[in-house]
gemmi code that builds the backbone of each chain (N, CA, C; Angstrom):
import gemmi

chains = {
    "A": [
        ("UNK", (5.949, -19.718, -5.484), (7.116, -19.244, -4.723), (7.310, -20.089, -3.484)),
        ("UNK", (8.310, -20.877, -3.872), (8.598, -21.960, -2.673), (9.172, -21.077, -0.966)),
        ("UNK", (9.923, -19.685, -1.326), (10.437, -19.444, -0.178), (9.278, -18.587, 0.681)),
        ("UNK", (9.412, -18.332, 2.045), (8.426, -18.110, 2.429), (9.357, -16.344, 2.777)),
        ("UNK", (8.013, -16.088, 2.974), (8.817, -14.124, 3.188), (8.532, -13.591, 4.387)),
        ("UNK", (8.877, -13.064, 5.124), (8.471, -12.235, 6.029), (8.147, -10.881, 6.355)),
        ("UNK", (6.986, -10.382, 6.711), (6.647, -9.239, 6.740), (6.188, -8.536, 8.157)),
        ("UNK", (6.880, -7.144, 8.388), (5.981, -6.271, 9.503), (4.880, -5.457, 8.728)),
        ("UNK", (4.049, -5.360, 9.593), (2.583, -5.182, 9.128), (2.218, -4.270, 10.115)),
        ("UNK", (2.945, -2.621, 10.002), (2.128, -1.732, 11.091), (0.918, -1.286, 10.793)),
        ("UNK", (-0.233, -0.789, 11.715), (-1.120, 0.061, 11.635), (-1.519, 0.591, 12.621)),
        ("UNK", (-1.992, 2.168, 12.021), (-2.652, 3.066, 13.206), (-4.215, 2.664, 13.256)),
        ("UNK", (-4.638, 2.758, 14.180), (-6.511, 2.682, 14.110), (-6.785, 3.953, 15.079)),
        ("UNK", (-7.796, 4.837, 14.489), (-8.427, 5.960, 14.797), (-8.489, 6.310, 16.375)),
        ("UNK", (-7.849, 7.164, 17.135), (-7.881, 7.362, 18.538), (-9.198, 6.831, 18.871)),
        ("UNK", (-10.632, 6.944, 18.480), (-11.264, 7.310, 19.068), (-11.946, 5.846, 19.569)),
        ("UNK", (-11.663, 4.970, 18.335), (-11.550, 3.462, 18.806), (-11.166, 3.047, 20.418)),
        ("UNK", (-11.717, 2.478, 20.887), (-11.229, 1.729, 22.351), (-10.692, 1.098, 22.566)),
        ("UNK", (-10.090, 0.380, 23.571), (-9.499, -1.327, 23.756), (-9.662, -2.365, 22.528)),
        ("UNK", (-11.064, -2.201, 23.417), (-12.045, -3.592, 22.883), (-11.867, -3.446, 21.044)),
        ("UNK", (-12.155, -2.114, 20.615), (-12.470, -2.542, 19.577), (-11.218, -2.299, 18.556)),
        ("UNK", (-9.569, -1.957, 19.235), (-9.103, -2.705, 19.032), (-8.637, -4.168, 18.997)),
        ("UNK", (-8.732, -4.699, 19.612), (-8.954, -6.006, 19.790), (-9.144, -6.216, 18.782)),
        ("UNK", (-10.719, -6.022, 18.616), (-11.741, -6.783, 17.887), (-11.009, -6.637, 16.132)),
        ("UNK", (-10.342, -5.228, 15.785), (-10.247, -4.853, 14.649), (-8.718, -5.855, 14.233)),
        ("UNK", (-7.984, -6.239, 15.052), (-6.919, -6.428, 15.157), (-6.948, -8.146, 14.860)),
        ("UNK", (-7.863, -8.447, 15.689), (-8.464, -10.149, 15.066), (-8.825, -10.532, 13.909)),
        ("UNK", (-10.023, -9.631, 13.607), (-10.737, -9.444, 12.562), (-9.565, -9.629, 11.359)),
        ("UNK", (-8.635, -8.829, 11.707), (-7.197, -8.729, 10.053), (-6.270, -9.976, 10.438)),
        ("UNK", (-6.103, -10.309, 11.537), (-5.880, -11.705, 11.767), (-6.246, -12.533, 11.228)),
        ("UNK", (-7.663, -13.134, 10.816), (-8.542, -14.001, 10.543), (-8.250, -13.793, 9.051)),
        ("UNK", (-7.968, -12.620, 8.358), (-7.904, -12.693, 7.340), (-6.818, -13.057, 6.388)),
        ("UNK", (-5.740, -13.141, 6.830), (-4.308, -13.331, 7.158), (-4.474, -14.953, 7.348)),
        ("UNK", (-5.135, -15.666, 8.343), (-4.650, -17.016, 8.048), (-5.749, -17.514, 7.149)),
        ("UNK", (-6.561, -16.502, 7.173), (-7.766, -17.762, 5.790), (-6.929, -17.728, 4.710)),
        ("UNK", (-5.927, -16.695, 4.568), (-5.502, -16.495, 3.109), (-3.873, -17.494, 3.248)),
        ("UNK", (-3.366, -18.156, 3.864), (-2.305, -18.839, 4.474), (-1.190, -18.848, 4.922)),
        ("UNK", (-2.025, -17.480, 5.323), (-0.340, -16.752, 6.536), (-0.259, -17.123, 7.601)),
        ("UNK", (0.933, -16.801, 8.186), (1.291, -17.236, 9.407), (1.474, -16.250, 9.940)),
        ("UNK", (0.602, -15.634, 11.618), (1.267, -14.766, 12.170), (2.192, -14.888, 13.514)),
        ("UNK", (3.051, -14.611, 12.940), (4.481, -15.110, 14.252), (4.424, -13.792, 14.953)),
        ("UNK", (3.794, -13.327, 14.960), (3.828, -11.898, 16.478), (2.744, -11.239, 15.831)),
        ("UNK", (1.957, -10.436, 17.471), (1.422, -9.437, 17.681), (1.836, -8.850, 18.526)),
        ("UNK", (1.791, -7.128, 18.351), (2.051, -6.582, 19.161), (1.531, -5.323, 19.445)),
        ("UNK", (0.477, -4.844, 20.219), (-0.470, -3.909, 20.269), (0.410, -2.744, 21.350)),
        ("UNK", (1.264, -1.436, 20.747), (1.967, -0.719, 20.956), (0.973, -0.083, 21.843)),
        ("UNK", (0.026, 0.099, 21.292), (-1.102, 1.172, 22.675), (-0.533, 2.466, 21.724)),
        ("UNK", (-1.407, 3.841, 22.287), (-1.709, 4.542, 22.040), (-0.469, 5.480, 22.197)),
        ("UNK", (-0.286, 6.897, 21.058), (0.397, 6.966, 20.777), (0.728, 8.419, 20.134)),
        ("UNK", (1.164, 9.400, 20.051), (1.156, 10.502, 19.499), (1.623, 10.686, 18.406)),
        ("UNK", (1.156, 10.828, 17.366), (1.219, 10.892, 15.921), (2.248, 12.270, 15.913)),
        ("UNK", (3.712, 12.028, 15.115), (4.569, 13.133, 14.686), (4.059, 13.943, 13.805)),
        ("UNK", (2.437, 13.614, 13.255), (2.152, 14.764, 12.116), (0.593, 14.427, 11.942)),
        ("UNK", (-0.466, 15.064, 11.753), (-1.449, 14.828, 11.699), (-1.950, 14.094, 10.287)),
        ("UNK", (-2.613, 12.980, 11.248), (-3.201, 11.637, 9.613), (-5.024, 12.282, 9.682)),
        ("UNK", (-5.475, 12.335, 8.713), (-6.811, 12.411, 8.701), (-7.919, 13.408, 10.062)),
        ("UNK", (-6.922, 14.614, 10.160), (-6.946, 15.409, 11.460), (-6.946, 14.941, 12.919)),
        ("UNK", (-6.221, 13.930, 12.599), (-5.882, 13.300, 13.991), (-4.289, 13.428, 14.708)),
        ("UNK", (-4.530, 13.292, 15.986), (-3.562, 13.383, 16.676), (-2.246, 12.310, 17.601)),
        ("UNK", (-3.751, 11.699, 17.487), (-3.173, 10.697, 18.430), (-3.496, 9.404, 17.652)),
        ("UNK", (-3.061, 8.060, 17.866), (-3.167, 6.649, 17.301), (-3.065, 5.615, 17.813)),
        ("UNK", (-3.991, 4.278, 18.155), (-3.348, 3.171, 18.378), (-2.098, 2.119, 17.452)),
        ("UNK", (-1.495, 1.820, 18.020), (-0.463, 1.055, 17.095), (-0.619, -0.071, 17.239)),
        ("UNK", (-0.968, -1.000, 16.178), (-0.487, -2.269, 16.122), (0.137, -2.892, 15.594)),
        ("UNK", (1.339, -3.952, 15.526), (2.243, -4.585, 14.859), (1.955, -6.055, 14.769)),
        ("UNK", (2.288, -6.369, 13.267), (1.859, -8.060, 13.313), (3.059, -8.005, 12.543)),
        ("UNK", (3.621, -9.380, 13.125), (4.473, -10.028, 11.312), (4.078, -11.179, 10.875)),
        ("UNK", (4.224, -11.297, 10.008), (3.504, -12.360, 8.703), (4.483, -12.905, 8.476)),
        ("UNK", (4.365, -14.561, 8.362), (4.930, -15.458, 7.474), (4.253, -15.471, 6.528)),
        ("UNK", (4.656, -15.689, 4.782), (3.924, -16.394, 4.001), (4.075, -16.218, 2.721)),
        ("UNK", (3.331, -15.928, 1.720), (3.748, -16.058, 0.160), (3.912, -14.703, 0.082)),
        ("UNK", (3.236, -13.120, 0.376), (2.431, -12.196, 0.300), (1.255, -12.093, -0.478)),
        ("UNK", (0.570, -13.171, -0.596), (-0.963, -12.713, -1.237), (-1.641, -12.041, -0.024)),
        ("UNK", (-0.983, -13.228, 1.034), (-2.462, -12.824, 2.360), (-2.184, -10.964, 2.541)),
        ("UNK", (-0.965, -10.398, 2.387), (-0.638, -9.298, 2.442), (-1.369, -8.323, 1.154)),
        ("UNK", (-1.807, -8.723, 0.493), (-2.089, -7.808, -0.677), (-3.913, -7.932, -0.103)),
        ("UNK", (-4.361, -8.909, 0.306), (-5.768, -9.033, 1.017), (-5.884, -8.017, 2.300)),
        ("UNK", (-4.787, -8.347, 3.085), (-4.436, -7.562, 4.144), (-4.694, -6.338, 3.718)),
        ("UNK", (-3.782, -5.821, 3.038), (-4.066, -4.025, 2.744), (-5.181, -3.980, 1.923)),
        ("UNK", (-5.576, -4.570, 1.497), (-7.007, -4.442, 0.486), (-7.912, -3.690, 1.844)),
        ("UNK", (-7.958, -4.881, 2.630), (-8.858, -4.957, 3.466), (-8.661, -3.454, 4.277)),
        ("UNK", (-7.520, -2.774, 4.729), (-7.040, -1.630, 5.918), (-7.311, -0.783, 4.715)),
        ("UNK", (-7.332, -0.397, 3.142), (-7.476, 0.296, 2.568), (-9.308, 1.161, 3.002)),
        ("UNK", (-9.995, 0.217, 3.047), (-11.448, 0.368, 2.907), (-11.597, 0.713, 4.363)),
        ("UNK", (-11.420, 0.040, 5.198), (-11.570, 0.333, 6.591), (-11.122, 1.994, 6.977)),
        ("UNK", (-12.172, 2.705, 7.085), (-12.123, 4.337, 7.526), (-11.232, 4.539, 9.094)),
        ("UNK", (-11.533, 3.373, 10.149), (-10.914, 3.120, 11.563), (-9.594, 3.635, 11.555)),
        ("UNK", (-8.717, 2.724, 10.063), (-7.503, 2.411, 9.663), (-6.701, 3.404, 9.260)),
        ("UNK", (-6.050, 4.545, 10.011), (-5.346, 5.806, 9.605), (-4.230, 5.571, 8.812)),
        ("UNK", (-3.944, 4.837, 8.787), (-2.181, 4.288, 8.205), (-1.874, 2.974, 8.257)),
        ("UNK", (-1.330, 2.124, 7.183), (-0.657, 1.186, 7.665), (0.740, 1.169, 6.816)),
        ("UNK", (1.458, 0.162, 7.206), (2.873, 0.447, 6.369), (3.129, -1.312, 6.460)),
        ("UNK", (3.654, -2.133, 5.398), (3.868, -3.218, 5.341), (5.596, -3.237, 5.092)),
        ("UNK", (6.448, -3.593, 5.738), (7.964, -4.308, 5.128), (8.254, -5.126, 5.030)),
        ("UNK", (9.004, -5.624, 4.122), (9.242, -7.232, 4.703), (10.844, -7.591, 4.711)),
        ("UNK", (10.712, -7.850, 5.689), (11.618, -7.807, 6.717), (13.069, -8.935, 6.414)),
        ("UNK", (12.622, -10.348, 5.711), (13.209, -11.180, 5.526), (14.539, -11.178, 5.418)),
        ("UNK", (14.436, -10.131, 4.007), (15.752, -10.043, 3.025), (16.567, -9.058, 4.315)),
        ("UNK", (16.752, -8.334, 4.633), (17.189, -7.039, 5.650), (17.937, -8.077, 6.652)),
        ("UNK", (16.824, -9.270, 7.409), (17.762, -9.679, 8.231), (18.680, -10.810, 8.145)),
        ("UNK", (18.280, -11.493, 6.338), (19.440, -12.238, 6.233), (20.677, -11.113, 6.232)),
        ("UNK", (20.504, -10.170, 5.407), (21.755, -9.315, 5.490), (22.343, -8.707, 6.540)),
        ("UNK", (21.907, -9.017, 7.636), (22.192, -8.805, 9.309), (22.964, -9.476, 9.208)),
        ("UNK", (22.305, -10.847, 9.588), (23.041, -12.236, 9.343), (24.391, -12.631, 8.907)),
        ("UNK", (24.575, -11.605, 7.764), (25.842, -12.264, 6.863), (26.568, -11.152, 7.702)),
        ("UNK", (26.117, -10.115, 8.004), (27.473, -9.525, 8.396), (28.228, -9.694, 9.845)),
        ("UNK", (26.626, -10.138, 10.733), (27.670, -10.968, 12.005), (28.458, -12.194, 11.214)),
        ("UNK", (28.211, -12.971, 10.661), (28.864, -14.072, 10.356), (30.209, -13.401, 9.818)),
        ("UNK", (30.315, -12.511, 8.847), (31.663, -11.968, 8.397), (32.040, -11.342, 9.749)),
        ("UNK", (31.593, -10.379, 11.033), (32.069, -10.266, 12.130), (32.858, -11.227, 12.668)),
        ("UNK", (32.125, -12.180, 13.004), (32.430, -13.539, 13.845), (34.081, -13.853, 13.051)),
        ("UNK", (33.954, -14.508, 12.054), (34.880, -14.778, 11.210), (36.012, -13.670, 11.389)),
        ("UNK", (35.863, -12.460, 11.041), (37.035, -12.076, 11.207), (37.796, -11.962, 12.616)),
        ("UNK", (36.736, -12.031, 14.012), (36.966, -12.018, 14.978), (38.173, -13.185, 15.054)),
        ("UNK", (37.504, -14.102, 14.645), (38.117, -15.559, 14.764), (39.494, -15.807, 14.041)),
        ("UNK", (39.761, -15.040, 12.913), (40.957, -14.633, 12.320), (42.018, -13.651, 13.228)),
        ("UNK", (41.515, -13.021, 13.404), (42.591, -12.132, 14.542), (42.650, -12.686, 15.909)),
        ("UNK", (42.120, -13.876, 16.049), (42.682, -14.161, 17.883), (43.688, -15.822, 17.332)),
        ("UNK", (43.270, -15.878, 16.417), (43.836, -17.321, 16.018), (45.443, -16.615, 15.536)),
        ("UNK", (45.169, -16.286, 13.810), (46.303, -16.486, 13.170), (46.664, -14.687, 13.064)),
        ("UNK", (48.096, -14.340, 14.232), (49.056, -13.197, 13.949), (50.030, -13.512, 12.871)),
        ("UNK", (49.766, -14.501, 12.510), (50.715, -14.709, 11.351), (50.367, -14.213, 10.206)),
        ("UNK", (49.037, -14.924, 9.962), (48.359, -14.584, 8.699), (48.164, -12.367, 8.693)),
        ("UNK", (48.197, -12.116, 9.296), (47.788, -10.696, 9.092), (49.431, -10.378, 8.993)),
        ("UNK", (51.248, -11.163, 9.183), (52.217, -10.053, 9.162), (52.276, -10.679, 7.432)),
        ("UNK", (51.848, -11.924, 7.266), (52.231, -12.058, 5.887), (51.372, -11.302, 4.682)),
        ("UNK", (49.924, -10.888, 4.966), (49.294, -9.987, 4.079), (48.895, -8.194, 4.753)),
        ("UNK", (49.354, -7.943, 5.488), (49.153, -6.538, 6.014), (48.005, -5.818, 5.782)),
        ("UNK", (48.241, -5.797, 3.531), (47.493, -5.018, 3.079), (46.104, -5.003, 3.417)),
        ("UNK", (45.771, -6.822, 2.948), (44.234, -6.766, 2.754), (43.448, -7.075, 4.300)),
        ("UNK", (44.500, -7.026, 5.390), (43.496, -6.971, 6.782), (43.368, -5.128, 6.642)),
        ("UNK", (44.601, -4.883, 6.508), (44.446, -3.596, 7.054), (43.140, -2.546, 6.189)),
        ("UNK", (43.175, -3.244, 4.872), (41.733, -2.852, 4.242), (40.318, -2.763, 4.566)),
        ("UNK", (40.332, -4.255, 5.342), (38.753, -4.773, 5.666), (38.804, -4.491, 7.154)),
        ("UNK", (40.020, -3.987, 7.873), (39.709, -2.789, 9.260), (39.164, -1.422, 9.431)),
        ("UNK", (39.673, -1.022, 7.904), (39.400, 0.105, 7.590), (38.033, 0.342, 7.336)),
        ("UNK", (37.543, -0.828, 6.592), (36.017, -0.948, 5.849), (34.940, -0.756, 7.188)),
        ("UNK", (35.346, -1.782, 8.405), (34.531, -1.707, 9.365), (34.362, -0.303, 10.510)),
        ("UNK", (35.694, -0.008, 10.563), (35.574, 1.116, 11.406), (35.181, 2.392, 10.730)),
    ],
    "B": [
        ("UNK", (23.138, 27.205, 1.836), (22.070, 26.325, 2.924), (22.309, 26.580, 4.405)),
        ("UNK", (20.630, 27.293, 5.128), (21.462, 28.056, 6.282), (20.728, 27.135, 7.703)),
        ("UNK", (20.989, 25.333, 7.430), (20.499, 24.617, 8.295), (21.202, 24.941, 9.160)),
        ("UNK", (20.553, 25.396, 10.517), (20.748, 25.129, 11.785), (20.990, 23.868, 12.896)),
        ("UNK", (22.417, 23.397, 12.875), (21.846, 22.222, 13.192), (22.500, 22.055, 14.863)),
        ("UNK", (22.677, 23.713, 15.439), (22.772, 23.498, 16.296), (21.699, 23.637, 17.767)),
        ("UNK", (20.487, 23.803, 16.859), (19.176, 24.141, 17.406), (18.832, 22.951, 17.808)),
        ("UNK", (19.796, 21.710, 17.854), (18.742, 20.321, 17.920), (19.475, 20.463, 18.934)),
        ("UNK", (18.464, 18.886, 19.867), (18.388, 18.540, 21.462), (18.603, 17.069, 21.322)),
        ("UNK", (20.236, 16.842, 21.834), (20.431, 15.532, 21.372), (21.664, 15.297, 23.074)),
        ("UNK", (21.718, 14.015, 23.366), (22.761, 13.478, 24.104), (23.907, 13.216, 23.533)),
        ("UNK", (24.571, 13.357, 22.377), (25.860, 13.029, 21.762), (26.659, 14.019, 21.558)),
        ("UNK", (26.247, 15.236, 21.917), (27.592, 16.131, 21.755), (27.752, 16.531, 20.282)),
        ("UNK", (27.040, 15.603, 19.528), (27.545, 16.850, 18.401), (27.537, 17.723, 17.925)),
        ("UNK", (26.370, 18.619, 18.863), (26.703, 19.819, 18.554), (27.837, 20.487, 18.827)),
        ("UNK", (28.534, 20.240, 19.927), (29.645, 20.816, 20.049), (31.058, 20.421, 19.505)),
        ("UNK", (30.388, 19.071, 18.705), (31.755, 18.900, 17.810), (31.483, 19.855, 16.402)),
        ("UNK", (30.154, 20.443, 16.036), (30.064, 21.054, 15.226), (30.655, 22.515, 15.062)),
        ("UNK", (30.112, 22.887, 16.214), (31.049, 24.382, 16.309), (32.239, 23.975, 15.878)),
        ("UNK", (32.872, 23.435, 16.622), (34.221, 23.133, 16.503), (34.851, 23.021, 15.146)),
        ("UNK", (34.178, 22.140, 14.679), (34.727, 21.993, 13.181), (34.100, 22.852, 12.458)),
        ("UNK", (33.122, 23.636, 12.931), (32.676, 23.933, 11.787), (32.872, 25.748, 12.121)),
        ("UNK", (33.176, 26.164, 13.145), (32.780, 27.872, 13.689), (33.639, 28.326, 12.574)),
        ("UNK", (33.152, 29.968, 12.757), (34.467, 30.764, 11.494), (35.899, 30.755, 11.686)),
        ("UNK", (36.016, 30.990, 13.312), (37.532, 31.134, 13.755), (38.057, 29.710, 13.534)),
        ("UNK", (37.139, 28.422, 13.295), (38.069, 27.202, 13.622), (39.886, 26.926, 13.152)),
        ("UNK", (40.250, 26.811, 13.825), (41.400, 26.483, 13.266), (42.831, 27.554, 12.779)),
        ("UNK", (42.266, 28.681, 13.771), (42.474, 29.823, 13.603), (42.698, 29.762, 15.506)),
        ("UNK", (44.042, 30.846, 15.409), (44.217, 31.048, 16.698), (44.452, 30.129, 17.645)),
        ("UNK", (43.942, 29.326, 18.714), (44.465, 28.210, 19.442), (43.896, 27.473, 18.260)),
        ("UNK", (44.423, 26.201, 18.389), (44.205, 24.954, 17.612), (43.069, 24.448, 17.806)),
        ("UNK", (42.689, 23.858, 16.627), (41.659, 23.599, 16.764), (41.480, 21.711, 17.555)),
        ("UNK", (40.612, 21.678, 18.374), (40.275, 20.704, 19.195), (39.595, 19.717, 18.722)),
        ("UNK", (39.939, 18.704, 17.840), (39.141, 17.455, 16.914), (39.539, 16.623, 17.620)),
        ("UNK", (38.230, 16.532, 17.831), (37.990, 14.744, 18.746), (37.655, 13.965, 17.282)),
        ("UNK", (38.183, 12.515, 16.943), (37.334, 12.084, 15.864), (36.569, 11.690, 16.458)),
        ("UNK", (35.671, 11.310, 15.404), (34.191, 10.983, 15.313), (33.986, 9.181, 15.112)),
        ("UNK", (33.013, 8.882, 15.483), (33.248, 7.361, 15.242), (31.207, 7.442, 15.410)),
        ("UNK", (31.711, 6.116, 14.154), (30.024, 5.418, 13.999), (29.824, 4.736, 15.591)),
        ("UNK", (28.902, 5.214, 16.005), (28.148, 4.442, 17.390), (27.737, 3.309, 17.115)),
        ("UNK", (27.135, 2.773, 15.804), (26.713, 1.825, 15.651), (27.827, 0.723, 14.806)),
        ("UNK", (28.886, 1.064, 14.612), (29.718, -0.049, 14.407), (30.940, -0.035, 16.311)),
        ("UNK", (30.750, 0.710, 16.640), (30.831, 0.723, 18.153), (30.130, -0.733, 18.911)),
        ("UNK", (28.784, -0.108, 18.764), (27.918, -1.464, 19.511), (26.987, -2.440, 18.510)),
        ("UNK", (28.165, -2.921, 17.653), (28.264, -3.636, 16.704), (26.600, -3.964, 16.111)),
        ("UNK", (25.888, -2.982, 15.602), (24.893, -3.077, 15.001), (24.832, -3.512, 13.644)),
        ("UNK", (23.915, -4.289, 13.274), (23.546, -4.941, 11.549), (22.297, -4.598, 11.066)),
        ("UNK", (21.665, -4.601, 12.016), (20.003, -3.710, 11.352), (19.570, -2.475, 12.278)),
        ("UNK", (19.450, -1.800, 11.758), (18.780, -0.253, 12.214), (17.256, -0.618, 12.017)),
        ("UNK", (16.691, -0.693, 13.384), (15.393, -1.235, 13.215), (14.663, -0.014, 13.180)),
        ("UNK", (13.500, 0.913, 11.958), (12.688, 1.343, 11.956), (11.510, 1.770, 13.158)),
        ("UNK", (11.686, 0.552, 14.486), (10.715, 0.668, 15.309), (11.320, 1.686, 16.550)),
        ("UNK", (12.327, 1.399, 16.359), (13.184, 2.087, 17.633), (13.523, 3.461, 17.525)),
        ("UNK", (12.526, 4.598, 18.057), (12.496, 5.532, 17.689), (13.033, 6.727, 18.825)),
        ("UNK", (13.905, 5.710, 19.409), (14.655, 6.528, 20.148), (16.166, 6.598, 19.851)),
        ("UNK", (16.956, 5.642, 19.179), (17.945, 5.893, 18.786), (17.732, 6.827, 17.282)),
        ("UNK", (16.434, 6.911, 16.665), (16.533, 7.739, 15.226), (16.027, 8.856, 15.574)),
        ("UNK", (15.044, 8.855, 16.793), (15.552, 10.437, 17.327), (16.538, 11.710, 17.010)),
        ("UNK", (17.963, 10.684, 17.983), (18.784, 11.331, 18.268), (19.614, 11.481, 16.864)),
        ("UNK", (19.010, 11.296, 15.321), (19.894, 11.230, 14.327), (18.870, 12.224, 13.602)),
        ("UNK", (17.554, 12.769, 14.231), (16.714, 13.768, 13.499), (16.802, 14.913, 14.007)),
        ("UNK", (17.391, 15.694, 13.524), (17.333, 17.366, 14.991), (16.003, 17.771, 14.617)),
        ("UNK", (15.574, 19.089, 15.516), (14.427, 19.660, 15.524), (13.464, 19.834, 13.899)),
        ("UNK", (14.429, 20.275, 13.089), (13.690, 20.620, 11.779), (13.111, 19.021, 11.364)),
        ("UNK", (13.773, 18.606, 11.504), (13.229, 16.948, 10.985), (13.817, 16.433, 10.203)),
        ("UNK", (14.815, 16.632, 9.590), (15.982, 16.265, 8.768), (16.685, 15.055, 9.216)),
        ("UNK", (17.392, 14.504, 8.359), (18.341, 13.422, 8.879), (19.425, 13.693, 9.226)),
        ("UNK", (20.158, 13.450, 9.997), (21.637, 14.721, 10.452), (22.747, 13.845, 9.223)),
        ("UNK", (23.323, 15.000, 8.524), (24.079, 14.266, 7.638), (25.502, 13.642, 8.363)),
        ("UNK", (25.910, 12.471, 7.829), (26.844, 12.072, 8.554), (28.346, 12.889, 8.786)),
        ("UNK", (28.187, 13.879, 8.106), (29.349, 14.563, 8.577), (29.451, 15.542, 9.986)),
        ("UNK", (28.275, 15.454, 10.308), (28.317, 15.680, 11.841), (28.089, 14.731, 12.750)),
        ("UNK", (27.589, 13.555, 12.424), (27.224, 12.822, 13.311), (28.226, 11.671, 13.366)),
        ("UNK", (29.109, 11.714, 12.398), (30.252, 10.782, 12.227), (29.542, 9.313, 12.151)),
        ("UNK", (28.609, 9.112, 11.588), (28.081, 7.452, 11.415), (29.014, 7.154, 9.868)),
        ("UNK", (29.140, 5.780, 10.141), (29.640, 5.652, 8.933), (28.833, 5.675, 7.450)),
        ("UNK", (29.318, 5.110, 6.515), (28.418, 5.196, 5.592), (27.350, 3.936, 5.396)),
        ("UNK", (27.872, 2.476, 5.740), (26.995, 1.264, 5.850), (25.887, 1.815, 6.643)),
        ("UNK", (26.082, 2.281, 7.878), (25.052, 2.959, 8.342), (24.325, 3.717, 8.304)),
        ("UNK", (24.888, 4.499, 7.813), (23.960, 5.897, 7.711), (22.761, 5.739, 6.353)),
        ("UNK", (23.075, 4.945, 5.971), (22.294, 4.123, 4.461), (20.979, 3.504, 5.510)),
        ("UNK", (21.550, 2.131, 6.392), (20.320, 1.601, 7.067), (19.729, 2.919, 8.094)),
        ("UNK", (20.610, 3.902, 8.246), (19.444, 4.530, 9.368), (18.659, 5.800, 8.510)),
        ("UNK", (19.369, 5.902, 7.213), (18.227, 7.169, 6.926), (17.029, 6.363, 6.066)),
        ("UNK", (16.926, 4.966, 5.791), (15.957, 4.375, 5.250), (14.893, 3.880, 6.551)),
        ("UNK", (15.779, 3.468, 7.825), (14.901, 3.596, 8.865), (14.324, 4.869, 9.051)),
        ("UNK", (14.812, 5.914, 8.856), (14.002, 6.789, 9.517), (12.822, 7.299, 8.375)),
        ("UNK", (13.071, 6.665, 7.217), (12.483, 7.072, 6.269), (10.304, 6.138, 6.550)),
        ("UNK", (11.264, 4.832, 6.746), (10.113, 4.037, 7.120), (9.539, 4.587, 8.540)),
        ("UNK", (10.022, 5.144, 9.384), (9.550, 5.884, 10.899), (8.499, 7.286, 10.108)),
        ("UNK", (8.442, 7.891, 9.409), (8.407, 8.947, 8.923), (6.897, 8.296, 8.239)),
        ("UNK", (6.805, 7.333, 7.491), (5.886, 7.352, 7.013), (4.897, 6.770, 7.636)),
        ("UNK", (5.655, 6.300, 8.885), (3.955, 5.768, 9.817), (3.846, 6.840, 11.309)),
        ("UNK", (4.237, 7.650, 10.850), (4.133, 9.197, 11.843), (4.835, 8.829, 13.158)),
        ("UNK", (5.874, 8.018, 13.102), (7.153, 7.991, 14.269), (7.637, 9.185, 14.747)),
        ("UNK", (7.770, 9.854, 13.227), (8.948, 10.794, 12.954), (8.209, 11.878, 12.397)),
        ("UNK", (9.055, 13.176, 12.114), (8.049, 13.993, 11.571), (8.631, 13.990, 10.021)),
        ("UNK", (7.994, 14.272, 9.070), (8.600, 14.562, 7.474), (9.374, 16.281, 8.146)),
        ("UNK", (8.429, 17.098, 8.451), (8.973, 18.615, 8.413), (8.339, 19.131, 9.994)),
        ("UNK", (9.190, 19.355, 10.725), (8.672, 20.020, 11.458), (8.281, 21.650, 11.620)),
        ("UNK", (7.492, 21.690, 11.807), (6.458, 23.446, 11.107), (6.698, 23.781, 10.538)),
    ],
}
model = gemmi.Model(1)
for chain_id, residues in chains.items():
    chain = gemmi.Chain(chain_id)
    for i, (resn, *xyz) in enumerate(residues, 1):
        res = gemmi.Residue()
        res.name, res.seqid = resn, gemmi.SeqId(i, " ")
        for name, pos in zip(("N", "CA", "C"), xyz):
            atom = gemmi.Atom()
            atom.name, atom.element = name, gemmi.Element(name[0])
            atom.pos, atom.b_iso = gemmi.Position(*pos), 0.0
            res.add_atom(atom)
        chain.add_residue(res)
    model.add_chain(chain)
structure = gemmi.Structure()
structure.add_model(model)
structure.setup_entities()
């Protein structure tokens, strides 16, 4: 798979864990992630956190966020790995890629139509219908 | 279905666009008072409903924990697609609640 994918990579680790050994746990899945030939383009250690529903009779959670560049193998190692780990209350993987090309296309169809209505009043008295369609669509 | 959905604690007013449209007398007796409704997020021209931001999907979960259907909350439908799958992904990493009590 030539294209590369992108993924968010949340996880909770057990309140009772500390700083440090977040840190430490948070590297540790790091390390595993680029042995396997990912790329991580962000971390982001949310800090601690009140769980909307109790995981494994817990209450509370550290959060951490990584995103991944890469094929998703290192991701299937990744959760291998948070599966076994007891620390590891939750994790949730998305990938993100596809979602924000489709961001993408729709500022670009934004932009564009922006650029149609300050340019050409002409073009919208000679077709009415099909602006007045794709005004309708957006609002 | 006897959801309450005016038990939620939200900054947008819709609860009180709900009465409105929705009370027994509506539309009955003085006229009834319809403000339309408009998607907030084609307002402030949004393209992704990010999952992390759990303060705008908050205000789209009332107390029970439900997703507010868009006929009260007036989101459109492009949206209301990306925000009940966001809140779906909020939900499963305990953002959000599945049921509250």
């Amino acid at each position: 798979m030539a294209e590369k994918r992108i993924y968010e990579v949340i996880f909770i680790i057990d309140p009772a864990a500390d700083e440090e050994e977040v840190m430490r746990l948070t590297e540790s899945l790091q390390k595993i992630v680029s042995g396997q030939g990912g790329n991580i383009t962000k971390t982001e250690v949310m800090g601690r956190r009140q769980l909307a529903y109790e995981i494994k009779h817990k209450r509370e959670g550290s959060y951490v966020l990584l995103e991944i560049e890469g094929s998703g193998q290192e991701i299937a190692e990744l959760e291998r790995r948070m599966r076994v780990n007891d620390r590891i209350l939750r994790y949730m993987t998305v990938r993100v890629d596809e979602d924000r090309r489709r961001a993408e296309k729709f500022k670009d169809r934004r932009a564009r139509k922006a650029a149609r209505r300050g340019s050409g009043r002409k073009s919208a008295e000679v077709k009415p219908e099909a602006e007045k369609f794709e005004e309708g669509y957006a609002a | 279905m006897s959801t309450n959905y005016e038990d939620r604690d939200m900054g947008f007013g819709f609860e009180r666009e709900y009465e409105r449209a929705g009370g027994p007398m509506a539309g009955r007796g003085s006229r009834r008072m319809q403000r339309r409704k408009t998607c907030r997020f084609c307002i402030d021209k949004v393209d992704l409903i990010d999952w992390k931001e759990i303060k705008i999907l908050q205000s789209y979960v009332p107390e029970r924990g439900k997703i507010l259907p868009r006929r009260i909350s007036g989101v459109c439908a492009t949206h209301q697609r990306m925000l009940a799958e966001a809140i779906k992904r909020a939900r499963n990493i305990a953002f959000l609640p599945y049921a509250a009590d």
